[in-house]
PDB file of N, CA, C and O in Angstrom, chain B, residues numbered from 101:
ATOM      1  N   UNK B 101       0.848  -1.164   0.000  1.00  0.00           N
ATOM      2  CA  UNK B 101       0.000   0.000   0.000  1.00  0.00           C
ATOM      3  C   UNK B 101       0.894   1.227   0.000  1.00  0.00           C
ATOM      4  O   UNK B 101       1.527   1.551   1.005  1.00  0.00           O
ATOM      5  N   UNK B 102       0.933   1.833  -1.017  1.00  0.00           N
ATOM      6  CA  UNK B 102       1.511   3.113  -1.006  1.00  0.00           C
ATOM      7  C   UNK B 102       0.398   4.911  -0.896  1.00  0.00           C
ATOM      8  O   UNK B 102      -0.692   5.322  -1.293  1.00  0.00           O
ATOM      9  N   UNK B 103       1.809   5.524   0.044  1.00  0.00           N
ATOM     10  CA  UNK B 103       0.712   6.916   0.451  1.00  0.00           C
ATOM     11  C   UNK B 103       1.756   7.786  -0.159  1.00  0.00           C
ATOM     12  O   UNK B 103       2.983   7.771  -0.252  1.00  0.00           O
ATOM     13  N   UNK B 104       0.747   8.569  -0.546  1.00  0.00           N
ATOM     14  CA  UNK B 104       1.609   9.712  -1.418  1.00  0.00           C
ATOM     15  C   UNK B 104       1.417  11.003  -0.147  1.00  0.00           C
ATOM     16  O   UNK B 104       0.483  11.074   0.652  1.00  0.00           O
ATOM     17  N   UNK B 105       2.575  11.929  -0.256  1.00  0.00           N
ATOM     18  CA  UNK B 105       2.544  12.480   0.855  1.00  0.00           C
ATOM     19  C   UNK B 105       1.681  13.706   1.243  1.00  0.00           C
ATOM     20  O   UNK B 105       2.053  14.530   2.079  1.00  0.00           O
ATOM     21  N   UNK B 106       0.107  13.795   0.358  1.00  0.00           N
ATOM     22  CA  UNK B 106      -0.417  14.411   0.874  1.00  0.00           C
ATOM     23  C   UNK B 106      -1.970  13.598   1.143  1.00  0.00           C
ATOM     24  O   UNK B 106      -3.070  14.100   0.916  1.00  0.00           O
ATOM     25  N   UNK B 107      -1.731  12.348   1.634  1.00  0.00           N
ATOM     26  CA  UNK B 107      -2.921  11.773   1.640  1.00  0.00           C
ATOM     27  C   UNK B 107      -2.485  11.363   3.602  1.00  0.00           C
ATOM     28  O   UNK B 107      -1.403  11.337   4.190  1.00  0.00           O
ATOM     29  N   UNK B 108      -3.581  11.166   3.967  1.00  0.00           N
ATOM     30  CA  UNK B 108      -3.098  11.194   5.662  1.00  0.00           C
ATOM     31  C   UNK B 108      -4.063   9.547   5.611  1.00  0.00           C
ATOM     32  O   UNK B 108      -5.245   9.382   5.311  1.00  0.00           O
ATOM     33  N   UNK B 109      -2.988   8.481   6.041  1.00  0.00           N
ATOM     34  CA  UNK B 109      -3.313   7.217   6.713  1.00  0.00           C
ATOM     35  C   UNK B 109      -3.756   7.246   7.926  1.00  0.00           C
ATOM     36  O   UNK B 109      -3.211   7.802   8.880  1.00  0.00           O
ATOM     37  N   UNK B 110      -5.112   6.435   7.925  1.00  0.00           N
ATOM     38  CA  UNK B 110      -5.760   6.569   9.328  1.00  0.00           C
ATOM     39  C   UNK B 110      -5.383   4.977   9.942  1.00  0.00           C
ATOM     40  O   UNK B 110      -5.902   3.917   9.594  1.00  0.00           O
ATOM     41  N   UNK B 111      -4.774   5.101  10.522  1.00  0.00           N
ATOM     42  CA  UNK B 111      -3.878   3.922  11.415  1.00  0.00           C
ATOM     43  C   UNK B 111      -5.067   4.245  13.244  1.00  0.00           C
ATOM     44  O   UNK B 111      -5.556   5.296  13.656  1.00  0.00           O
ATOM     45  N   UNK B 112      -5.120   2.758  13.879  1.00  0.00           N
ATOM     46  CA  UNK B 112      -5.768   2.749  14.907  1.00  0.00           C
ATOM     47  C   UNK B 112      -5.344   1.774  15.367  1.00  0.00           C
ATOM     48  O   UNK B 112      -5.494   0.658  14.871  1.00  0.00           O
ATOM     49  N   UNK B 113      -4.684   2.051  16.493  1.00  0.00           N
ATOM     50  CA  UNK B 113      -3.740   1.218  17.585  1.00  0.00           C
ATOM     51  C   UNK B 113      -4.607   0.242  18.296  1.00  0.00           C
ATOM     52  O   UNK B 113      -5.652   0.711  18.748  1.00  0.00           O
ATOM     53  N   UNK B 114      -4.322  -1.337  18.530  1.00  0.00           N
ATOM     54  CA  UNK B 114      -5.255  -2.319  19.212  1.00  0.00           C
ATOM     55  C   UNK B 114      -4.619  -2.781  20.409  1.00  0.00           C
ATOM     56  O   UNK B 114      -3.452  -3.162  20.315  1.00  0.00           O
ATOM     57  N   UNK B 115      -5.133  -2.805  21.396  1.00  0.00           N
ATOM     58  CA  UNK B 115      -4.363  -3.479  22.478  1.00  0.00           C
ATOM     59  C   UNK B 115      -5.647  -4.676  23.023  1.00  0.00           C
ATOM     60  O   UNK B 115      -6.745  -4.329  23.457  1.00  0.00           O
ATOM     61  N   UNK B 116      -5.220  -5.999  22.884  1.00  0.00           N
ATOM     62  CA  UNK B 116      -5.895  -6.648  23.371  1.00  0.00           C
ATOM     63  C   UNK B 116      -5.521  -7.455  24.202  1.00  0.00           C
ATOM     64  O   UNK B 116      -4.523  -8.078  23.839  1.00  0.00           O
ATOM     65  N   UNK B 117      -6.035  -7.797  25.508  1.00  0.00           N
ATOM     66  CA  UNK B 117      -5.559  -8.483  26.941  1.00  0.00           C
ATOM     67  C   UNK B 117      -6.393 -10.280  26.407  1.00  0.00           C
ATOM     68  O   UNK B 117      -7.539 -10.343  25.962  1.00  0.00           O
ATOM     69  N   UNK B 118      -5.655 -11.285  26.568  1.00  0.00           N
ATOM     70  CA  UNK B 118      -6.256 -12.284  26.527  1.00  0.00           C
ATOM     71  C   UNK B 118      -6.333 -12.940  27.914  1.00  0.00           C
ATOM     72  O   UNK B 118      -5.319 -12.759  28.588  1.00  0.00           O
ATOM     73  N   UNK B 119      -7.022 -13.450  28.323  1.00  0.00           N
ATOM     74  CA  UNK B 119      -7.112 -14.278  30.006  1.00  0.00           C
ATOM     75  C   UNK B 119      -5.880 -15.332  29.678  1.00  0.00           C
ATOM     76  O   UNK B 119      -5.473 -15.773  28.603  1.00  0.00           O
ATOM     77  N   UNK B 120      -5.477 -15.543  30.960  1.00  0.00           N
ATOM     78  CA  UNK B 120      -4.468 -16.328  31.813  1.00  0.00           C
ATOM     79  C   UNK B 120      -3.401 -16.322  30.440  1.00  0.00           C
ATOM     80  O   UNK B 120      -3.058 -17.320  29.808  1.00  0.00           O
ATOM     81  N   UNK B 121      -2.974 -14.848  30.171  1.00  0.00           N
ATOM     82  CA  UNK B 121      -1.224 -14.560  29.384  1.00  0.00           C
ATOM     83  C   UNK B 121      -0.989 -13.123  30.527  1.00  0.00           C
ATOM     84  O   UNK B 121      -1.695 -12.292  31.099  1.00  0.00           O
ATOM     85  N   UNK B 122       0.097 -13.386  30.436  1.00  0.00           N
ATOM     86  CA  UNK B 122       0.298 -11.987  31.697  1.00  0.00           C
ATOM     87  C   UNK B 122       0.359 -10.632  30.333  1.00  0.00           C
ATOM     88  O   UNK B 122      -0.392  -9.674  30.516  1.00  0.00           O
ATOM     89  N   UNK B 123       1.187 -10.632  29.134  1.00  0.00           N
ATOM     90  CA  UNK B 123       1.286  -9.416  28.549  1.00  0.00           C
ATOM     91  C   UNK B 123      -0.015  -9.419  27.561  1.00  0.00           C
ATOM     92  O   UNK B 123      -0.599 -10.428  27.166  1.00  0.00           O
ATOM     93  N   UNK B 124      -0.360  -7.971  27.229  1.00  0.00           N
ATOM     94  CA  UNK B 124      -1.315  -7.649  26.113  1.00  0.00           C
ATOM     95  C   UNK B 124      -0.777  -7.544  24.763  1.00  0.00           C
ATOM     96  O   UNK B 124       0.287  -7.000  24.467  1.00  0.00           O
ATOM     97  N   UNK B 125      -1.564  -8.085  24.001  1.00  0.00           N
ATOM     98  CA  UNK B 125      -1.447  -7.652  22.449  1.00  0.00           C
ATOM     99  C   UNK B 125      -1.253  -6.232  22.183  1.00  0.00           C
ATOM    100  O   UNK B 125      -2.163  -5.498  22.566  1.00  0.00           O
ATOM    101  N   UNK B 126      -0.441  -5.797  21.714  1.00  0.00           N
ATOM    102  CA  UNK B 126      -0.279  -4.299  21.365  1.00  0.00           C
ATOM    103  C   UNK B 126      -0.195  -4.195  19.814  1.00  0.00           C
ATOM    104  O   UNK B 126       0.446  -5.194  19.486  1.00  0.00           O
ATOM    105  N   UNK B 127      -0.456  -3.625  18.903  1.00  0.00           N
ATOM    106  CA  UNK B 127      -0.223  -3.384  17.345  1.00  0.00           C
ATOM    107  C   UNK B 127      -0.799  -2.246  16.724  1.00  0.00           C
ATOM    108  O   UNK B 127      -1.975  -2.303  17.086  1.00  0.00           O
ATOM    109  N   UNK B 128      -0.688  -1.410  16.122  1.00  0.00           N
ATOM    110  CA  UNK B 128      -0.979  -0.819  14.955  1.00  0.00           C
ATOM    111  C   UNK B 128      -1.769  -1.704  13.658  1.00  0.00           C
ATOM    112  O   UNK B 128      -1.361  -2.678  13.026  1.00  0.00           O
ATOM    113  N   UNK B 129      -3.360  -0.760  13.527  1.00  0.00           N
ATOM    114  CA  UNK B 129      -4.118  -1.491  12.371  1.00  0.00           C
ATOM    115  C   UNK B 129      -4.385  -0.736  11.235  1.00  0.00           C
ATOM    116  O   UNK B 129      -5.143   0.149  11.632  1.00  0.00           O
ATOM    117  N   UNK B 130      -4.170  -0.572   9.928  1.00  0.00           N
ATOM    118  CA  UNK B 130      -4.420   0.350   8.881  1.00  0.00           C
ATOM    119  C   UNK B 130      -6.519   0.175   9.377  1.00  0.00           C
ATOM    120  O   UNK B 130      -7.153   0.936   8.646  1.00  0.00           O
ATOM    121  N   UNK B 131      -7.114  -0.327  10.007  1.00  0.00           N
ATOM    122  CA  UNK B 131      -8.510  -1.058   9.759  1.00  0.00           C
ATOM    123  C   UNK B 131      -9.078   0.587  10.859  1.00  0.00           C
ATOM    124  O   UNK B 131      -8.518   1.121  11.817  1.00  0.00           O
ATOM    125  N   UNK B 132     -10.160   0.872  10.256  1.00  0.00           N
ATOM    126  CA  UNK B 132     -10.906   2.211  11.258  1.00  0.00           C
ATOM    127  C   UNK B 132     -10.729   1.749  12.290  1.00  0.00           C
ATOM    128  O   UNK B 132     -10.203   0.644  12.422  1.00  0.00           O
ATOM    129  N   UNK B 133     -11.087   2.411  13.185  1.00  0.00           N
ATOM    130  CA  UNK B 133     -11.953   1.661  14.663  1.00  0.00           C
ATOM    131  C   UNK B 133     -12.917   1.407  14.987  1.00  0.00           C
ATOM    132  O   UNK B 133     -13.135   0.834  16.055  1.00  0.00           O
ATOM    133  N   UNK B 134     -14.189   1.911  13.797  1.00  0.00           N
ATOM    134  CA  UNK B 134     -15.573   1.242  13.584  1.00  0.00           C
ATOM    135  C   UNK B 134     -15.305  -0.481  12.984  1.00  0.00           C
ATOM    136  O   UNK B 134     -15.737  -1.565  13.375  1.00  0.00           O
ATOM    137  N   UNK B 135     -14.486  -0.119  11.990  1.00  0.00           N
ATOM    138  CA  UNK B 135     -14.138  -1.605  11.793  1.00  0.00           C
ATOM    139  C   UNK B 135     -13.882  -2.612  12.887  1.00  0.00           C
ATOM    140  O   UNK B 135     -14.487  -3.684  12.856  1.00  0.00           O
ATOM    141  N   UNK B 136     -13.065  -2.350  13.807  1.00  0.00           N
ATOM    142  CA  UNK B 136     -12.438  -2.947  14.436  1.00  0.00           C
ATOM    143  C   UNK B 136     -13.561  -3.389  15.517  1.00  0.00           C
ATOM    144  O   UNK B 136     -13.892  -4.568  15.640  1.00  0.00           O
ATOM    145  N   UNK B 137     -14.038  -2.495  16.177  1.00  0.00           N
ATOM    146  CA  UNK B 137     -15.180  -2.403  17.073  1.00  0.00           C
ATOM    147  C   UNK B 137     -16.174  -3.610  16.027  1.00  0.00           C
ATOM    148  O   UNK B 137     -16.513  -4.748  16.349  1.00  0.00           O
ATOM    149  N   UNK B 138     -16.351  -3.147  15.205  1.00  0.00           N
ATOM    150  CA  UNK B 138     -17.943  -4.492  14.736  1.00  0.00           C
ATOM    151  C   UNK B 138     -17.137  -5.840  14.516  1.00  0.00           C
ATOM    152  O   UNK B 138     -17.655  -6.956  14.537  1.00  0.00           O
ATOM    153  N   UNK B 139     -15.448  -5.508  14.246  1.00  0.00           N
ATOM    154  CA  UNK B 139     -15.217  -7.073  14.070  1.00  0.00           C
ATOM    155  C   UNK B 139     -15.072  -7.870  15.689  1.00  0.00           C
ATOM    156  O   UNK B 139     -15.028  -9.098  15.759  1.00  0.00           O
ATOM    157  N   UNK B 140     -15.009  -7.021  16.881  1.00  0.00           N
ATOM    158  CA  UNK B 140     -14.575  -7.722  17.999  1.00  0.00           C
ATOM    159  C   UNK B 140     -16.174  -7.968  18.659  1.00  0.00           C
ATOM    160  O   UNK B 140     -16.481  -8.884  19.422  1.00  0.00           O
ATOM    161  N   UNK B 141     -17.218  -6.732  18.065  1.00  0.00           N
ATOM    162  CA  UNK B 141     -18.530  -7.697  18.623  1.00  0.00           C
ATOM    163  C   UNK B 141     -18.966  -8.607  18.169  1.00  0.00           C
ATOM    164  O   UNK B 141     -19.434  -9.421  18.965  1.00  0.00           O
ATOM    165  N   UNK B 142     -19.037  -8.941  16.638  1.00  0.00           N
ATOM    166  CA  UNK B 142     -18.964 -10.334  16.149  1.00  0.00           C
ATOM    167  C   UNK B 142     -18.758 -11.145  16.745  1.00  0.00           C
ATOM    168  O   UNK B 142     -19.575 -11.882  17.299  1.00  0.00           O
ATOM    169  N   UNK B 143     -17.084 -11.221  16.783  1.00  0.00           N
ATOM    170  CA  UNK B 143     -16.445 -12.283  17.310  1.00  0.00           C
ATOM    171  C   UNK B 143     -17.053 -13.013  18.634  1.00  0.00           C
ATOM    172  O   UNK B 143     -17.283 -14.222  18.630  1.00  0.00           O
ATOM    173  N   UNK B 144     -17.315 -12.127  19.848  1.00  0.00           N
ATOM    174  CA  UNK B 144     -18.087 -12.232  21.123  1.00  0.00           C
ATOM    175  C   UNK B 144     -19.270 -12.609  20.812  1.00  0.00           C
ATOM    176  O   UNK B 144     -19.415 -13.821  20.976  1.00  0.00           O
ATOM    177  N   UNK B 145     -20.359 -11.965  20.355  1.00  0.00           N
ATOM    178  CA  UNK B 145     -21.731 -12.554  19.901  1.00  0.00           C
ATOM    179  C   UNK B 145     -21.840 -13.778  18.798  1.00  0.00           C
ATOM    180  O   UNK B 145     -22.846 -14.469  18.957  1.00  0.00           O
ATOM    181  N   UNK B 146     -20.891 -14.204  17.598  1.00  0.00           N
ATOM    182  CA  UNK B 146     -20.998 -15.472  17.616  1.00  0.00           C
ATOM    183  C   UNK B 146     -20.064 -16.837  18.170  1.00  0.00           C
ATOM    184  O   UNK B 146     -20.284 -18.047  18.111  1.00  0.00           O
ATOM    185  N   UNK B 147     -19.084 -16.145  18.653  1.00  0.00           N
ATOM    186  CA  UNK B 147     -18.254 -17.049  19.440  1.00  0.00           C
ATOM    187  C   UNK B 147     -17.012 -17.525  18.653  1.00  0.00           C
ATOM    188  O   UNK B 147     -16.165 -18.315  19.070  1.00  0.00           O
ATOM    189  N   UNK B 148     -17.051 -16.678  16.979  1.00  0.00           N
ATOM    190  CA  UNK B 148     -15.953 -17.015  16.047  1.00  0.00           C
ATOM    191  C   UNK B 148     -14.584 -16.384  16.931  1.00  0.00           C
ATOM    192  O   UNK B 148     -14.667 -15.626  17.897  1.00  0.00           O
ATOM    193  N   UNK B 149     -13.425 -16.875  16.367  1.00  0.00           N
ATOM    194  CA  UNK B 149     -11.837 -16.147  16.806  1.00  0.00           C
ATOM    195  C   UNK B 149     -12.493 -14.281  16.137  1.00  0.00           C
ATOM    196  O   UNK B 149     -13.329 -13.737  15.415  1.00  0.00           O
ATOM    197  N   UNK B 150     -11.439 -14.045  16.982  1.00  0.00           N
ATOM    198  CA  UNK B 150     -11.321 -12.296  16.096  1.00  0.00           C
ATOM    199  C   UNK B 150      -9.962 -12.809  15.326  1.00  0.00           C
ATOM    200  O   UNK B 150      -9.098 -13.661  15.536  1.00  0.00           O
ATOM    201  N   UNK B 151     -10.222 -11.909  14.406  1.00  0.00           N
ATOM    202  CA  UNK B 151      -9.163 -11.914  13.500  1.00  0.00           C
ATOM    203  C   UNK B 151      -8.898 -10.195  13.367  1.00  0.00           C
ATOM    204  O   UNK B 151      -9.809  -9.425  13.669  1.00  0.00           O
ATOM    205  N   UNK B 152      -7.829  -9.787  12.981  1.00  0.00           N
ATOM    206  CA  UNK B 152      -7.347  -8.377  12.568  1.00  0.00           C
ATOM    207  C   UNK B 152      -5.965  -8.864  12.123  1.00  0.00           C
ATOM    208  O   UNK B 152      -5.208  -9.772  12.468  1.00  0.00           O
ATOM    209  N   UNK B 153      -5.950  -7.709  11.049  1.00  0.00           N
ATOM    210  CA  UNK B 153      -4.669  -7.921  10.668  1.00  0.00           C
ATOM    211  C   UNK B 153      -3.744  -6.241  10.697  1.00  0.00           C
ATOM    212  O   UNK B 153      -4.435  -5.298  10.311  1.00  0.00           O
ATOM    213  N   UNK B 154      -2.318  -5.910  11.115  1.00  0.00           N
ATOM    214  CA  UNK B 154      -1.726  -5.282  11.084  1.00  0.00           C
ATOM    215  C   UNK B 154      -0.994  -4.322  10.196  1.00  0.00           C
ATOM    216  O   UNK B 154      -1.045  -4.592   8.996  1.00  0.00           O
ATOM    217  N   UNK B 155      -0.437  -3.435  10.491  1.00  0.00           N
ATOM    218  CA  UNK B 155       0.167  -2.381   9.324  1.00  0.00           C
ATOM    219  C   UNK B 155       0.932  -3.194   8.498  1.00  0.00           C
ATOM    220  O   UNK B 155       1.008  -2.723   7.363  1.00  0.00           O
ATOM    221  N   UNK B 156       1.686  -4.521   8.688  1.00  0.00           N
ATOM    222  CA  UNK B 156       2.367  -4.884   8.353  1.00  0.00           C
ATOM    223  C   UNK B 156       1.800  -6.096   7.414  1.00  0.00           C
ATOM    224  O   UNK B 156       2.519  -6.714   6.628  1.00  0.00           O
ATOM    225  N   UNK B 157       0.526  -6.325   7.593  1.00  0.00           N
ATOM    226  CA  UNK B 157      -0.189  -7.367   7.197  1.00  0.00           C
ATOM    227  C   UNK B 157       0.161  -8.615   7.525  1.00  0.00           C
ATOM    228  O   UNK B 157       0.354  -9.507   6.700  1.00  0.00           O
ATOM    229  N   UNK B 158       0.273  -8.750   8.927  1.00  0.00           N
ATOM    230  CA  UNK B 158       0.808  -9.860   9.858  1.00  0.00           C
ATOM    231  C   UNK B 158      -1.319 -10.037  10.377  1.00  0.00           C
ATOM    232  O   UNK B 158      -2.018  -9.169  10.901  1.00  0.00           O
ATOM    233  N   UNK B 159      -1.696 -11.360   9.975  1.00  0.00           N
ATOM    234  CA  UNK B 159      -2.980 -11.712  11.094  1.00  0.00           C
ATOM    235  C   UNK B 159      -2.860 -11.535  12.763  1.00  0.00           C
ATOM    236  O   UNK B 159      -1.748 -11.826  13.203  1.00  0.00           O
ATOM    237  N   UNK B 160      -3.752 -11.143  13.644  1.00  0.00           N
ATOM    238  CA  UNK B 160      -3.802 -11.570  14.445  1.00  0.00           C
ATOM    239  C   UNK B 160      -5.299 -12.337  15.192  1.00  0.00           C
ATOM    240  O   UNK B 160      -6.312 -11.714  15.508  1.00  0.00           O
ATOM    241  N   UNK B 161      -5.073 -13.865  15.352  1.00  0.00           N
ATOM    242  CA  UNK B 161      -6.145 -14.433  15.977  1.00  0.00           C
ATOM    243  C   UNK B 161      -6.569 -14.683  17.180  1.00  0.00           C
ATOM    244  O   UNK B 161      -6.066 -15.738  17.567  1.00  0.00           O
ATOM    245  N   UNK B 162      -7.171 -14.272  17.861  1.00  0.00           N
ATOM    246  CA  UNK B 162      -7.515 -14.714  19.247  1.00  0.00           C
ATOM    247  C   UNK B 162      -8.555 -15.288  19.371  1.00  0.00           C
ATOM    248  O   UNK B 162      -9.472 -14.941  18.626  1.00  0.00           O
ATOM    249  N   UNK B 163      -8.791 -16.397  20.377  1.00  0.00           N
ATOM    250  CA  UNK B 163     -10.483 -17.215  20.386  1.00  0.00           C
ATOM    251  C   UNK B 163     -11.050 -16.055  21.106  1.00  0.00           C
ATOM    252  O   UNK B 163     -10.436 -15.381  21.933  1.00  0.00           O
ATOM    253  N   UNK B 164     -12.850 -15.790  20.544  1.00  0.00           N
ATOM    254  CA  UNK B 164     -13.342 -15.528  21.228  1.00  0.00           C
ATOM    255  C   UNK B 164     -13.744 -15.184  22.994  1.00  0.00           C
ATOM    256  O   UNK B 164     -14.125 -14.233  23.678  1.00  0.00           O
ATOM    257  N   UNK B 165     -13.290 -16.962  23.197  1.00  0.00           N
ATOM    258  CA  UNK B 165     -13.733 -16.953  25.005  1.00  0.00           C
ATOM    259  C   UNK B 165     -12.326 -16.324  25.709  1.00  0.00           C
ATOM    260  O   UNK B 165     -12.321 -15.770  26.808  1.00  0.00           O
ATOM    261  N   UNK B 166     -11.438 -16.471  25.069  1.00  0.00           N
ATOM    262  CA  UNK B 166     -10.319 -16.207  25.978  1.00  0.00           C
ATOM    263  C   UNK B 166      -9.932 -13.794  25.619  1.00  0.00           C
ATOM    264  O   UNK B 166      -9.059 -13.033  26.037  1.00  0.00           O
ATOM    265  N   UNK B 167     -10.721 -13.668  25.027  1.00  0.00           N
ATOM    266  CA  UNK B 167     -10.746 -11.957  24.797  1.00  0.00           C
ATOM    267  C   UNK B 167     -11.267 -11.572  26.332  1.00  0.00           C
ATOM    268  O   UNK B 167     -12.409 -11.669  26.779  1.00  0.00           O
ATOM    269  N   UNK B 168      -9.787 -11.000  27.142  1.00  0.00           N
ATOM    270  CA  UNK B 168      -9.997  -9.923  28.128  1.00  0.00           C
ATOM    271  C   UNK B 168     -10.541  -8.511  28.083  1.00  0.00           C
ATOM    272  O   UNK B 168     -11.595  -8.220  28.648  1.00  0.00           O
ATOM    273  N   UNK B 169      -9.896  -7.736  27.481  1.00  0.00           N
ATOM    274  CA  UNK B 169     -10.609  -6.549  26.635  1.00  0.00           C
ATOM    275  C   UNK B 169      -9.857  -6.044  25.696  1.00  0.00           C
ATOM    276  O   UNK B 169      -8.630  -6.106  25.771  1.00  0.00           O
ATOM    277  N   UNK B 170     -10.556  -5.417  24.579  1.00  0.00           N
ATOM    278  CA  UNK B 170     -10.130  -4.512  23.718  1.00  0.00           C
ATOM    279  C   UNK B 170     -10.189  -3.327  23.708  1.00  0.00           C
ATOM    280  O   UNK B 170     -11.264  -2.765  23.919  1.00  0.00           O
ATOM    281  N   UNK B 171      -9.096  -2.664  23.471  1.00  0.00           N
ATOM    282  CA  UNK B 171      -9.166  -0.849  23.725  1.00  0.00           C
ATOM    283  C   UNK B 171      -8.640  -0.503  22.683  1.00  0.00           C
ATOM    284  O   UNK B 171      -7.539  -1.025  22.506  1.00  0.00           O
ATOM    285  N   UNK B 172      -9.159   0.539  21.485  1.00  0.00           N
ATOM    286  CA  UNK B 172      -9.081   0.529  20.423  1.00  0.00           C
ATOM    287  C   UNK B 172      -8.999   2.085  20.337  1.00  0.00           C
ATOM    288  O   UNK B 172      -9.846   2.692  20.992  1.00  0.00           O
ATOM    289  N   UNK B 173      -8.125   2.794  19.642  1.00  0.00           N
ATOM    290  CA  UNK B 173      -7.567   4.380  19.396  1.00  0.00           C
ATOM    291  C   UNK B 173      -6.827   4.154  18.307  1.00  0.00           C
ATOM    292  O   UNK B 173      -6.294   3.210  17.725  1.00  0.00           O
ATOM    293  N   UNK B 174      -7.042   6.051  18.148  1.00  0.00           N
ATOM    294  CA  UNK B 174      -6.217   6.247  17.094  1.00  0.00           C
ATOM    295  C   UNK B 174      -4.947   6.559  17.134  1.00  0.00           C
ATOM    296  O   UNK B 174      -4.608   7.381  17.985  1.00  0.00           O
ATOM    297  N   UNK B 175      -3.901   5.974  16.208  1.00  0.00           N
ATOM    298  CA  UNK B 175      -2.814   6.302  17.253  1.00  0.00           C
ATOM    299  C   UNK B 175      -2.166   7.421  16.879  1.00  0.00           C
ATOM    300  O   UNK B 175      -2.129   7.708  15.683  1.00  0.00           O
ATOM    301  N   UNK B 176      -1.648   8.104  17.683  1.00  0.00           N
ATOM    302  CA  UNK B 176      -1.103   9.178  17.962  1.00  0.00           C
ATOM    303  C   UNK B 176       0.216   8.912  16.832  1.00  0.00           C
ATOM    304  O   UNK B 176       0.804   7.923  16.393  1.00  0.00           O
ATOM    305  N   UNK B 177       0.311  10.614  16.626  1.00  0.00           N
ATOM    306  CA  UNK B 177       1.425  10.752  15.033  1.00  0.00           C
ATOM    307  C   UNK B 177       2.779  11.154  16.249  1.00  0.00           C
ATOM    308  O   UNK B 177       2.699  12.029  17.111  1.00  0.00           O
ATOM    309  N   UNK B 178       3.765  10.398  16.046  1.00  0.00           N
ATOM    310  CA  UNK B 178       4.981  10.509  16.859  1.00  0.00           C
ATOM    311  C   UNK B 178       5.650  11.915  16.712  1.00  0.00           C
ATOM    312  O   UNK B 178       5.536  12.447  15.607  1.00  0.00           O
ATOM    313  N   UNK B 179       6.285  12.536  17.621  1.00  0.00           N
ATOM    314  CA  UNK B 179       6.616  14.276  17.104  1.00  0.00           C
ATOM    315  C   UNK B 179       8.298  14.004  17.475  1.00  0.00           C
ATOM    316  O   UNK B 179       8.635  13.366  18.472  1.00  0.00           O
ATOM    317  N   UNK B 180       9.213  14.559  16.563  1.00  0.00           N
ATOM    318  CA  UNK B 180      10.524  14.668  16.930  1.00  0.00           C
ATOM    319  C   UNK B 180      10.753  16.355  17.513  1.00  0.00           C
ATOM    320  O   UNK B 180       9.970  17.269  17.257  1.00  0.00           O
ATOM    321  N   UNK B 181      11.773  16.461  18.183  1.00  0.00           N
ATOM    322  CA  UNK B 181      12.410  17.493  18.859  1.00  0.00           C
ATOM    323  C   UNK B 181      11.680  17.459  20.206  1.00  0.00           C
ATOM    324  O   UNK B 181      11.071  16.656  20.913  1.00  0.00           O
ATOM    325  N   UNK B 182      12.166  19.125  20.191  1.00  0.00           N
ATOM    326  CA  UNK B 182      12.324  19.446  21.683  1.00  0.00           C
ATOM    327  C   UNK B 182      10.993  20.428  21.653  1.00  0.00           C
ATOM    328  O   UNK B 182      10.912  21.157  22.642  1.00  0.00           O
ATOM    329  N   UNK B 183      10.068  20.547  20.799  1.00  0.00           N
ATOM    330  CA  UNK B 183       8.837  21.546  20.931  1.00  0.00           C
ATOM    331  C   UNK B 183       7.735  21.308  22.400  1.00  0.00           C
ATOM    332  O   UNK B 183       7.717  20.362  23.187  1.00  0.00           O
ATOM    333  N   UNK B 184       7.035  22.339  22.376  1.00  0.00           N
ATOM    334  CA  UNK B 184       5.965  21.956  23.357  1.00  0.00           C
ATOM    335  C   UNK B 184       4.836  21.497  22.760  1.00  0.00           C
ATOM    336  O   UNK B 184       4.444  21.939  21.680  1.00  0.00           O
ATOM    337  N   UNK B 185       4.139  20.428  23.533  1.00  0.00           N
ATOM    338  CA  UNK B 185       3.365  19.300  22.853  1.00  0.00           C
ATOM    339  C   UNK B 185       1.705  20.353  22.818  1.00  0.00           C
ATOM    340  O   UNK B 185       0.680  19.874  22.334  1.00  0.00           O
TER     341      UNK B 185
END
């Protein structure tokens, strides 16, 4: 996927906690966060895995029963220097 540099990529950061793993899923998703949101109620209301896939186009699957929570944002554009935020 190529961006030409006056088109702005809407990227939305996923962090998902699965039961009995001590660390959370963390990633970057090119996918909205409406997307993301209807694919993780799916998943819960029919009991399918969630699936999402990453900036990198790496899958990620988790079963249904074992989804702790999902917290879903946009992620923040990284700033270099020394400015005030």
């Amino acid at each position: 996927m190529s961006i030409k540099k006056n088109e702005v990529a809407v990227k939305s950061e996923v962090r998902i906690a699965v039961t009995r793993v001590a660390s959370d899923i963390v990633f970057e998703s090119a996918m909205s966060t409406s997307d993301i949101k209807s694919a993780v109620t799916e998943a819960l209301t029919s009991g399918s895995p969630l699936t999402l896939s990453d900036v990198r186009g790496h899958e990620i699957i988790v079963p249904a029963d074992k989804i702790g929570f999902v917290e879903v944002g946009e992620s923040a554009s990284r700033r270099v220097g020394f400015g005030a935020a």
